[in-house]
TIKOL-115168 format. One line per field, with one value per residue (C-alpha): residue number from 1; x, y negated, z; chain. Coordinates in nm, 3 decimals, m for minus. Last residue first. Example, Ala and Ser with C-alpha at 12.3 -4.5 7.8 and 13.67 -1.06 7.14 Angstrom:
<pts>
resi <- c(2:1) $
X <- c(1.367:1.230) $
Y <- c(0.106:0.450) $
Z <- c(0.714:0.780) $
chain <- c(A:A) $
</pts>
This chain:
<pts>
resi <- c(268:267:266:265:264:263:262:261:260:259:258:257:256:255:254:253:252:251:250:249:248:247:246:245:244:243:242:241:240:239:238:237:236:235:234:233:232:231:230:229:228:227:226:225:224:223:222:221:220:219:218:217:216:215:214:213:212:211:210:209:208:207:206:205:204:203:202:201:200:199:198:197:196:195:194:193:192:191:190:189:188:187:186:185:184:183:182:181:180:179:178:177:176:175:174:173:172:171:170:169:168:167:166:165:164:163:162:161:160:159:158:157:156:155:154:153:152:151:150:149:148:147:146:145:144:143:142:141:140:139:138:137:136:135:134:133:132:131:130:129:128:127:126:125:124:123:122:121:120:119:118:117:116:115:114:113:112:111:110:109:108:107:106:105:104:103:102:101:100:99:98:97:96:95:94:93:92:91:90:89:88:87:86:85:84:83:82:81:80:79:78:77:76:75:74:73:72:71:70:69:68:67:66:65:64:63:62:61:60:59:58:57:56:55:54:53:52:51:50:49:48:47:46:45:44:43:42:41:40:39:38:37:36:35:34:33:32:31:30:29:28:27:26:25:24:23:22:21:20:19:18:17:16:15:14:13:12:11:10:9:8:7:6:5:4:3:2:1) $
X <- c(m1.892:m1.941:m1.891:m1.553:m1.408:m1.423:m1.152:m1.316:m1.153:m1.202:m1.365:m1.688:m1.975:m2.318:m2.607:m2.853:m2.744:m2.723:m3.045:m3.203:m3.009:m2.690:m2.407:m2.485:m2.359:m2.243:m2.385:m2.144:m2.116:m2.312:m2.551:m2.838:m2.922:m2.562:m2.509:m2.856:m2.817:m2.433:m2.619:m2.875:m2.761:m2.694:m3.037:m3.172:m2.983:m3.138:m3.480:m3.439:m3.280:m3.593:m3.839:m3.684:m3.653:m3.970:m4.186:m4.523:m4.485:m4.824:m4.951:m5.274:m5.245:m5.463:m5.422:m5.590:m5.722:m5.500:m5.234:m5.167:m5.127:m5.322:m5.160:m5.353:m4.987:m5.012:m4.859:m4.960:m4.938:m4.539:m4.504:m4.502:m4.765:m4.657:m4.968:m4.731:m4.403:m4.550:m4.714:m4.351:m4.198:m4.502:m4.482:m4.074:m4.088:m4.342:m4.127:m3.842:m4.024:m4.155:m3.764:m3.914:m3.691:m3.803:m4.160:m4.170:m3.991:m3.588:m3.418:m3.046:m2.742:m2.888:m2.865:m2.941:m3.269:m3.413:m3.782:m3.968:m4.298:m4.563:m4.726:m4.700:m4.724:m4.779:m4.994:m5.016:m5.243:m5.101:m5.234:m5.147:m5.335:m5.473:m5.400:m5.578:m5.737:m5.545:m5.647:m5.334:m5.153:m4.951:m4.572:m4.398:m4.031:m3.882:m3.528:m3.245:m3.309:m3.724:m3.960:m4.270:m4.505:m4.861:m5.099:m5.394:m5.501:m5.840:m5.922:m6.060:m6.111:m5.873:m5.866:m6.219:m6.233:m5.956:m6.096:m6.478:m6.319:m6.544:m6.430:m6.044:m6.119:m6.339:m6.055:m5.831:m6.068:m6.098:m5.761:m5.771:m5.935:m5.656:m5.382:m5.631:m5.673:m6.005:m6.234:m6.244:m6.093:m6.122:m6.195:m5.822:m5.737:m5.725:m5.734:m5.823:m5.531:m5.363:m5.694:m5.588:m5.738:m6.115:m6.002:m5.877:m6.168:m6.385:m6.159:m6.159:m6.301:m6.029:m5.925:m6.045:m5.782:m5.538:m5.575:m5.573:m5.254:m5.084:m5.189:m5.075:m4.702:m4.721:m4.783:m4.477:m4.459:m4.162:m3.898:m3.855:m3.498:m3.405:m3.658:m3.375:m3.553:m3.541:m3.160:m3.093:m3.247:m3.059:m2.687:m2.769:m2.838:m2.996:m2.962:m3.105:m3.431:m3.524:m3.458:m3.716:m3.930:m3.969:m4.002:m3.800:m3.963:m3.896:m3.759:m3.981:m4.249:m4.190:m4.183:m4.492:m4.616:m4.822:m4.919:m5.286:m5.355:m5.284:m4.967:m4.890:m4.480:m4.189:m4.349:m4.214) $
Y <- c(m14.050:m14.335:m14.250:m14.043:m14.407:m14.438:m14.124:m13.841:m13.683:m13.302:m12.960:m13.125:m12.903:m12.926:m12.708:m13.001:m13.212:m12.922:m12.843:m13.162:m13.221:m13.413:m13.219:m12.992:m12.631:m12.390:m12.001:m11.682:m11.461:m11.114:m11.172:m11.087:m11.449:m11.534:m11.323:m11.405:m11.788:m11.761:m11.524:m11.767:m12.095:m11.947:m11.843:m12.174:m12.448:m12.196:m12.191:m12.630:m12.628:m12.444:m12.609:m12.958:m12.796:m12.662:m13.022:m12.918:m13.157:m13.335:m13.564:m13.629:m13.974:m14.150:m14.452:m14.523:m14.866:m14.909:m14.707:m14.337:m14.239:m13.930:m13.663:m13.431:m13.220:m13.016:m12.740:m12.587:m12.261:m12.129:m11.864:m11.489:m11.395:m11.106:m11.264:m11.195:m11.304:m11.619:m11.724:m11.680:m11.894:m12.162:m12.171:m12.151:m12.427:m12.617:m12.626:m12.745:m13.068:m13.143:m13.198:m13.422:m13.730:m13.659:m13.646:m13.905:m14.172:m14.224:m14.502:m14.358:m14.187:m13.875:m13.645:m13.936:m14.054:m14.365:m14.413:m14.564:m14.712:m14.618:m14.305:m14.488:m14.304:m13.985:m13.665:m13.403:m13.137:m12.865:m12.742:m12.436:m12.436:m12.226:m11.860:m11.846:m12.180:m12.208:m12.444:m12.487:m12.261:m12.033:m11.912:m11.616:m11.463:m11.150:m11.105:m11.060:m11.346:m11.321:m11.067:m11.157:m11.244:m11.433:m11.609:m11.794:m12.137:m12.225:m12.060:m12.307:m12.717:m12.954:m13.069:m13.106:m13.280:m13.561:m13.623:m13.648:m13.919:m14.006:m13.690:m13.784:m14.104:m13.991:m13.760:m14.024:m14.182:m13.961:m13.884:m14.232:m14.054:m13.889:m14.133:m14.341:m14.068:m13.881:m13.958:m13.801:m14.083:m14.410:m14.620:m14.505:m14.136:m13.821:m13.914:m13.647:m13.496:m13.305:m13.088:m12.918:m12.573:m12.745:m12.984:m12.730:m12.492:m12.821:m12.853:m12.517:m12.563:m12.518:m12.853:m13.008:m12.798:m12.913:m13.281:m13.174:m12.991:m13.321:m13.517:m13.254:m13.259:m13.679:m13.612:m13.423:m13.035:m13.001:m12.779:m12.380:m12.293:m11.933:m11.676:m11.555:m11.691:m12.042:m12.019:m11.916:m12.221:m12.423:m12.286:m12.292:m12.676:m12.832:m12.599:m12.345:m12.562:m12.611:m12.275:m12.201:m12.458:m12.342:m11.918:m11.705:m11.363:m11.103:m11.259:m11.565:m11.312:m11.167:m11.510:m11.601:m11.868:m11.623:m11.431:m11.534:m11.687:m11.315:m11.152:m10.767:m10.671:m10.572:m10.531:m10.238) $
Z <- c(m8.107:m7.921:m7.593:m7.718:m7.720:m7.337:m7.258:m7.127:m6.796:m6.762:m6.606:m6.561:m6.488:m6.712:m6.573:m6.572:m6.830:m7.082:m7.024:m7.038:m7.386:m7.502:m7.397:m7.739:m7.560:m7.802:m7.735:m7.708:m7.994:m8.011:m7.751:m7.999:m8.003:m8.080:m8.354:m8.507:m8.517:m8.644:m8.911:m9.032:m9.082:m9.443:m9.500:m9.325:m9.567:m9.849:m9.736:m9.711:m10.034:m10.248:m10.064:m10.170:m10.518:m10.517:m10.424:m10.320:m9.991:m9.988:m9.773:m9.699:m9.461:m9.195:m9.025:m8.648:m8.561:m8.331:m8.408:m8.317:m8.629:m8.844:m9.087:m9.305:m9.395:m9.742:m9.875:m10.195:m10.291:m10.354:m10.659:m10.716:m10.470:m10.236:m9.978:m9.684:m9.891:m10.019:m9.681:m9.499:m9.838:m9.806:m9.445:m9.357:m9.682:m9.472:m9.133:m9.330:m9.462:m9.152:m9.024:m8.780:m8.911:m9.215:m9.244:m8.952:m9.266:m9.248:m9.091:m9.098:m8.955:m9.083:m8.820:m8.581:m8.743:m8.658:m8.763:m9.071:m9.022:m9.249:m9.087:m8.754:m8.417:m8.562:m8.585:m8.779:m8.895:m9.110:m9.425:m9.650:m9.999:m10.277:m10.278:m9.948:m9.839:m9.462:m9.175:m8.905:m9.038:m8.748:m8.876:m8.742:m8.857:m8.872:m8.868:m9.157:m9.411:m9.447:m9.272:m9.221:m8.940:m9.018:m8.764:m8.877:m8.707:m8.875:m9.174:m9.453:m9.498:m9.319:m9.716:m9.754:m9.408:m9.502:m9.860:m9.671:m9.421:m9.091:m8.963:m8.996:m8.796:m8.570:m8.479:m8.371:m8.194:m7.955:m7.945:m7.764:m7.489:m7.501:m7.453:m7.216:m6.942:m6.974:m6.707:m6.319:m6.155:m6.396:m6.105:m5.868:m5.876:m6.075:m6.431:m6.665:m6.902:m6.633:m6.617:m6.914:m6.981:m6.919:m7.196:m7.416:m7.376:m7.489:m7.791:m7.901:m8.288:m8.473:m8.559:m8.246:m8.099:m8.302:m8.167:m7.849:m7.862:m8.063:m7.758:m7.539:m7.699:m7.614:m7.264:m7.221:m7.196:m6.968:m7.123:m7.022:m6.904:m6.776:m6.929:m7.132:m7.464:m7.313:m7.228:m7.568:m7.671:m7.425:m7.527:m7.914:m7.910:m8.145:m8.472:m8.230:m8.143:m8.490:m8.536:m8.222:m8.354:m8.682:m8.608:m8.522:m8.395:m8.155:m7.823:m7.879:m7.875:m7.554:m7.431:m7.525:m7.764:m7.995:m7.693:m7.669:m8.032:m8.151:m8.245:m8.313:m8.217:m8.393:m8.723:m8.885) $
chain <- c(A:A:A:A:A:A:A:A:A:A:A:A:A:A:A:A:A:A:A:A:A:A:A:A:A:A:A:A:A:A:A:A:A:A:A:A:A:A:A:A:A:A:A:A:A:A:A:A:A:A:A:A:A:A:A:A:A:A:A:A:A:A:A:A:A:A:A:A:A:A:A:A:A:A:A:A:A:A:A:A:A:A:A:A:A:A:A:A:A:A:A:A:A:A:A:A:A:A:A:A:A:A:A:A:A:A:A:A:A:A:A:A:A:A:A:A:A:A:A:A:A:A:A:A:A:A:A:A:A:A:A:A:A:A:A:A:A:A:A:A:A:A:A:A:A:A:A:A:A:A:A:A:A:A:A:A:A:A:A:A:A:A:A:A:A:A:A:A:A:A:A:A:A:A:A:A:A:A:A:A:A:A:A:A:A:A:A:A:A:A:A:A:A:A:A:A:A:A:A:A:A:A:A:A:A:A:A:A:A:A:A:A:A:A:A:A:A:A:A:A:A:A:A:A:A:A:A:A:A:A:A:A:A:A:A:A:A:A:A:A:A:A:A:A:A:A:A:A:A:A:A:A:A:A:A:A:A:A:A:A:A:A:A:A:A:A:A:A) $
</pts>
């Protein structure tokens, strides 16, 4: 039974953290177990940056809210000096951002379809949420992304590597957790088609559909999850105790020192 019913209001709460995994949150566990569990305690909550409320904006033209974004975000205006009262210049270049997908029939047919729609399923021992940024059922999942470059390549720690924004945001994961979540809810037999609509934040703007209907990469990614899955599990139900990374804001701010490092452990 569905631990709890979702809708665009609690989707992000806290209560449903609790419940559900979802992307982020495994994301976030694979991270660092000691901040994420943090988060779902109530005890840590990270700073939305400027960047996260381009990306907000952005989805909110998708689906129609934009003005209730704006009106929701007063951080996004300026509020002294000439340009007091107008849009700050990250989002007013979001402006042009979405003239740029709207100005492109291919990019609006395939932004095409219901806007935002929650599912919750259950998949390797807990239930899971996923929201679709536009969904054509039985055809196509899309999500909206955007990028500094779509081109350039950028550094990826896990990987030691310069590796494309696809990659180095593990966007790739996220849409297997889609096309597997959407699978199960629909109890189709086979993956539909996932697709990421992806603009930069270059001047002029780029634009990119991508597509990620590739079932072996799919394939690994749910598998690399399933057997992540029961260390995640134990310690979010308090059943083993969380490993700190050293590396985030969390850690940072709690950390206590308890011993000497020697200088070579800086690099490691």
């Amino acid at each position: 039974m569905v631990p709890m019913v979702l809708n665009k209001d609690n989707y992000f709460s806290l209560e449903a953290e609790k419940y559900f995994l979802s992307n982020s949150q495994y994301g976030s566990w694979i991270d660092c177990e000691a901040r994420t569990l943090a988060k779902i305690n109530g005890l840590w909550t990270d700073e939305p940056t400027e960047e996260m409320l381009v990306g907000s904006m952005l989805h909110s033209w998708n689906d129609g809210t934009i003005e209730e974004f704006k009106q929701n975000n007063p951080d996004i205006y300026s509020s002294k000096g000439p340009t007091k009262g107008e849009l700050k210049s990250k989002f007013l270049f979001v402006n042009q951002m979405i003239n740029t997908l709207e100005n492109d029939d291919f990019c609006m047919y395939a932004l095409q379809g219901q806007k935002e729609v929650i599912l919750t399923f259950e998949m390797f021992g807990c239930w899971w949420k996923i929201k679709i940024d536009s969904y054509q059922s039985d055809k196509r999942l899309v999500d909206l992304k955007s990028t500094k470059s779509i081109r350039e390549l950028v550094w990826s720690n896990e990987r030691w590597a310069k590796v494309s924004f696809l990659e180095a945001y593990n966007y790739p994961r996220q849409m297997a957790i889609y096309c597997e979540g959407e699978r199960i809810v629909r109890s189709g037999q086979n993956w539909i088609e996932p697709l990421i609509v992806a603009v930069s934040k270059e001047e002029p703007p780029d634009k990119a559909i991508i597509s990620l209907n590739d079932p072996v990469r799919i394939e690994k990614e749910l598998s690399d999850i399933e057997r992540n899955m029961p260390r995640i599990l134990a310690v979010k139900q308090g059943l083993e105790e969380p490993v700190r990374c050293n590396r985030c804001s969390y850690c940072r701010s709690t950390k206590k020192l308890d011993k000497v490092i020697f200088y070579t452990e800086l690099e490691g």
